[in-house]
N, C-alpha and C positions, 0 to 999 in steps of 0.2 A: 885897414886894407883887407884883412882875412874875413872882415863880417863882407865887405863889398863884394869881393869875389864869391863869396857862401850867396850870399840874393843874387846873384849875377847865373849861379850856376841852379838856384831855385825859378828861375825864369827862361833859364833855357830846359829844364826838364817840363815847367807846367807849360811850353808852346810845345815840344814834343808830344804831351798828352792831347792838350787841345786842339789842333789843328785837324790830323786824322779825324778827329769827332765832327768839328765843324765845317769842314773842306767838301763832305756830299752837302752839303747841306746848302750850301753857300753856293755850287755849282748847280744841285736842281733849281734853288730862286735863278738866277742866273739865266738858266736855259730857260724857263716858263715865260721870259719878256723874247725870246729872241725865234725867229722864221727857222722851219722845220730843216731849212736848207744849212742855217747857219750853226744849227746843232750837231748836225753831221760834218761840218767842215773838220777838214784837216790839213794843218793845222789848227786849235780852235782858236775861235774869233773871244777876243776880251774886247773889242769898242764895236759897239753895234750900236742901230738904232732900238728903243724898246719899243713892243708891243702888247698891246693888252688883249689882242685876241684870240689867245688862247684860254685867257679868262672867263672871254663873252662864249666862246666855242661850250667850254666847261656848264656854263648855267642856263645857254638858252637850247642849244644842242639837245644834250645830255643831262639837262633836269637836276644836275648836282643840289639844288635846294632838299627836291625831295629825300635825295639819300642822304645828306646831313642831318632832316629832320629824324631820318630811321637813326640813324648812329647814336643821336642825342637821346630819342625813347629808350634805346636799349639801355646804350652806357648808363645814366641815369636810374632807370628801371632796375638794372641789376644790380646797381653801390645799393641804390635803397632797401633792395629785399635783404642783399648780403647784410645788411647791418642790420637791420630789422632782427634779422635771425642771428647774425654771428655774434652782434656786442651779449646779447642775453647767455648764452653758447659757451663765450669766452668769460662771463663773471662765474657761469657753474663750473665751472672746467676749474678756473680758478682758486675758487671758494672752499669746494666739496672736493675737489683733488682728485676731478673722475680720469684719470689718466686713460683708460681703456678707449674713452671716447676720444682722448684728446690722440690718440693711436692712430684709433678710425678716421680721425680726420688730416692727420698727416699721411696717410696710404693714398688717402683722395687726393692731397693735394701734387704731391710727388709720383702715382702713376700718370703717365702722357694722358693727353688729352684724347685724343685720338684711338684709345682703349672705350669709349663711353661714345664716341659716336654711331656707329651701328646701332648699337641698344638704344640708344638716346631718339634715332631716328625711325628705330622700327617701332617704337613705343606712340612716336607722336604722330607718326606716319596712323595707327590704330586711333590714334583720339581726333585726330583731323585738326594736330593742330599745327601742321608743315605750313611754313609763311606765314605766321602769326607771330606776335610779339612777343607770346606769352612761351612759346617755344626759345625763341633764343636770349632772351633773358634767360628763362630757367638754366640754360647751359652754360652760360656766361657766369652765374651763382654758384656752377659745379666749380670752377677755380677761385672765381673772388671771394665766396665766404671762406672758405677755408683759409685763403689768406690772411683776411680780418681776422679770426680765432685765433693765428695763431702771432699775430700781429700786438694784439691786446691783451693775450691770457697774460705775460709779463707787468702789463697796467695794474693789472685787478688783484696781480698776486702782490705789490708793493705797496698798497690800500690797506693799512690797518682796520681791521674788523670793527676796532672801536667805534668809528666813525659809524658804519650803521648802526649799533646797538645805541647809541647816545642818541639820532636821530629816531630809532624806534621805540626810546624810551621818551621819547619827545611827544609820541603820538604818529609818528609817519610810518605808513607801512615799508615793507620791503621793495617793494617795486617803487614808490615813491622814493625810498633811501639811492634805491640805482637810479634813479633819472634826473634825484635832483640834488645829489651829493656826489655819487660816483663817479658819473659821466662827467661832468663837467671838468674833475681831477684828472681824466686820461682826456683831453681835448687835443693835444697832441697825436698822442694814438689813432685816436678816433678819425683826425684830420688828415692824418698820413694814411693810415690804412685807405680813407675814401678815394684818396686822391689815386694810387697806384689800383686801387680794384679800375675806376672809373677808366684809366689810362688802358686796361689792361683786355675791357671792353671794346674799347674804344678801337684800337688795334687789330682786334681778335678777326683771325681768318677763316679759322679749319670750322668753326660750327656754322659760323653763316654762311660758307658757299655749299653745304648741305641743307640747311634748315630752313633758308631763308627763298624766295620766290622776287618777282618782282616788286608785289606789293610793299615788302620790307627787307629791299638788301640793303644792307649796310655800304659807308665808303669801300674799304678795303675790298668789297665784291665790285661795284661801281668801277674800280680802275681796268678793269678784263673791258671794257668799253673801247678800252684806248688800243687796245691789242688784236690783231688781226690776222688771218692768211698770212695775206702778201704784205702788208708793211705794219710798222708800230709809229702812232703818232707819239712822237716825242714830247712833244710843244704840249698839246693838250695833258698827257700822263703825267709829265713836270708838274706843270696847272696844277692838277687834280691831286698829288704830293703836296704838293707846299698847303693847299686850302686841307689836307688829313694832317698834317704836322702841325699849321701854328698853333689850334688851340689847345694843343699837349705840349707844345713848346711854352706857350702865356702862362699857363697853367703850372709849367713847373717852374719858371722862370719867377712867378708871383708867391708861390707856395715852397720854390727850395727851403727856406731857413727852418720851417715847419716839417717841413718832409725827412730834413738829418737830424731834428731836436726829436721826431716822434721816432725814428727810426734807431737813434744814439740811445733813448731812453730806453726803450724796448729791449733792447740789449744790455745794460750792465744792470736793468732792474731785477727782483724776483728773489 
């Protein structure tokens, strides 16, 4: 009786957590099938008929293909360079125990974002490269590598040394010993870190409604579409939420188990 009542009282705390989380989420899908009139009602309407036109508004309107395709170059463009850069970053940091650096890049990650804008844009605004790709990625790297560094330096500190020196007594260089002994050991790490830069890209507002032009706004710019003078399309802005969420929802939904085991590990290693 006492375990019953114990799971009875763990199932009313975890719909207490869950619901609040789930309930905008559940009401934007909701409102994107339903007439601009019937999102305004009050009381709200729960039986309606559905509509898919604020879908067809969202892609033939308003070109949503093209700024998903921006969102994907960046999001992508940026995990890749972050890691490019930060897994190497984060075995020296590691390894060689350069704390000073690993300093410098905890200042970076912990001042706002919004300290680096101005310089960031007056900089790029001089190289011509405002509305290019190669602009908001780069800014996008100012938070995601550092993430990854600091993501991983615990991977690389729980990696006995042995392990390369047996494989460079093997014949493998050092750069071979990290890509093909190492890495594969923090896969975890590696997985989780990419997943949260990518997400975090993905989202990101304050660089691209600076940085970014027509040619390469991202989603999160793209919704100021739906927003007006005199009125705010609901129906459509709904729309255009649910198509920015589900593939950070799939995504975390397919990779949770990986994202707490890299995230679990990180923490009690080192």
């Amino acid at each position: 009786m006492k375990k019953r009542w114990k799971d009875l009282g763990y199932v009313a705390v975890l719909v207490l957590i869950v619901v609040p989380f789930i309930f905008p989420f559940f009401w934007m899908l909701l409102s994107s099938f339903k007439e601009q009139a019937q999102i305004i009602a009050t009381p709200p309407r729960l039986i309606f008929t559905p509509t898919l036109a604020h879908y067809k508004e969202v892609f033939q309107q308003y070109a949503f293909g093209h700024f998903i395709f921006n969102s994907l170059i960046t999001s992508v463009g940026a995990t890749f360079f972050s890691l490019l850069l930060g897994l190497p970053a984060a075995y020296a940091i590691a390894r060689y125990r350069r704390n000073a650096l690993a300093l410098t890049i905890l200042v970076a990650r912990i001042v706002p974002g919004i300290t680096f804008l101005i310089p960031w844009f007056i900089l790029f605004s001089r190289l011509h490269l405002v509305d290019t790709y190669t602009s908001i990625i780069l800014s996008h790297m100012l938070v995601g590598m550092p993430f990854i560094i600091w993501i991983m330096v615990p991977f690389f500190e729980a990696l006995p040394k042995e392990l390369e020196e047996a494989s460079m007594v093997d014949g493998t260089t050092r750069q071979g010993a990290f890509f093909r002994i190492l890495l594969p050991l923090t896969g975890p790490g590696v997985l989780t870190s990419s997943i949260l830069s990518f997400v975090f890209s993905w989202n990101n507002f304050m660089f691209a409604v600076v940085l970014t032009g027509a040619r390469t706004r991202t989603l999160p710019i793209a919704i100021f579409n739906f927003l007006s003078y005199s009125e705010i399309n609901w129906g459509g802005l709904m729309a255009a939420a649910v198509i920015i969420t589900i593939p950070i929802l799939v995504v975390a939904l397919i990779a949770q188990k990986y994202i707490v085991q890299g995230l679990t590990a990180g923490a009690v290693k080192g």
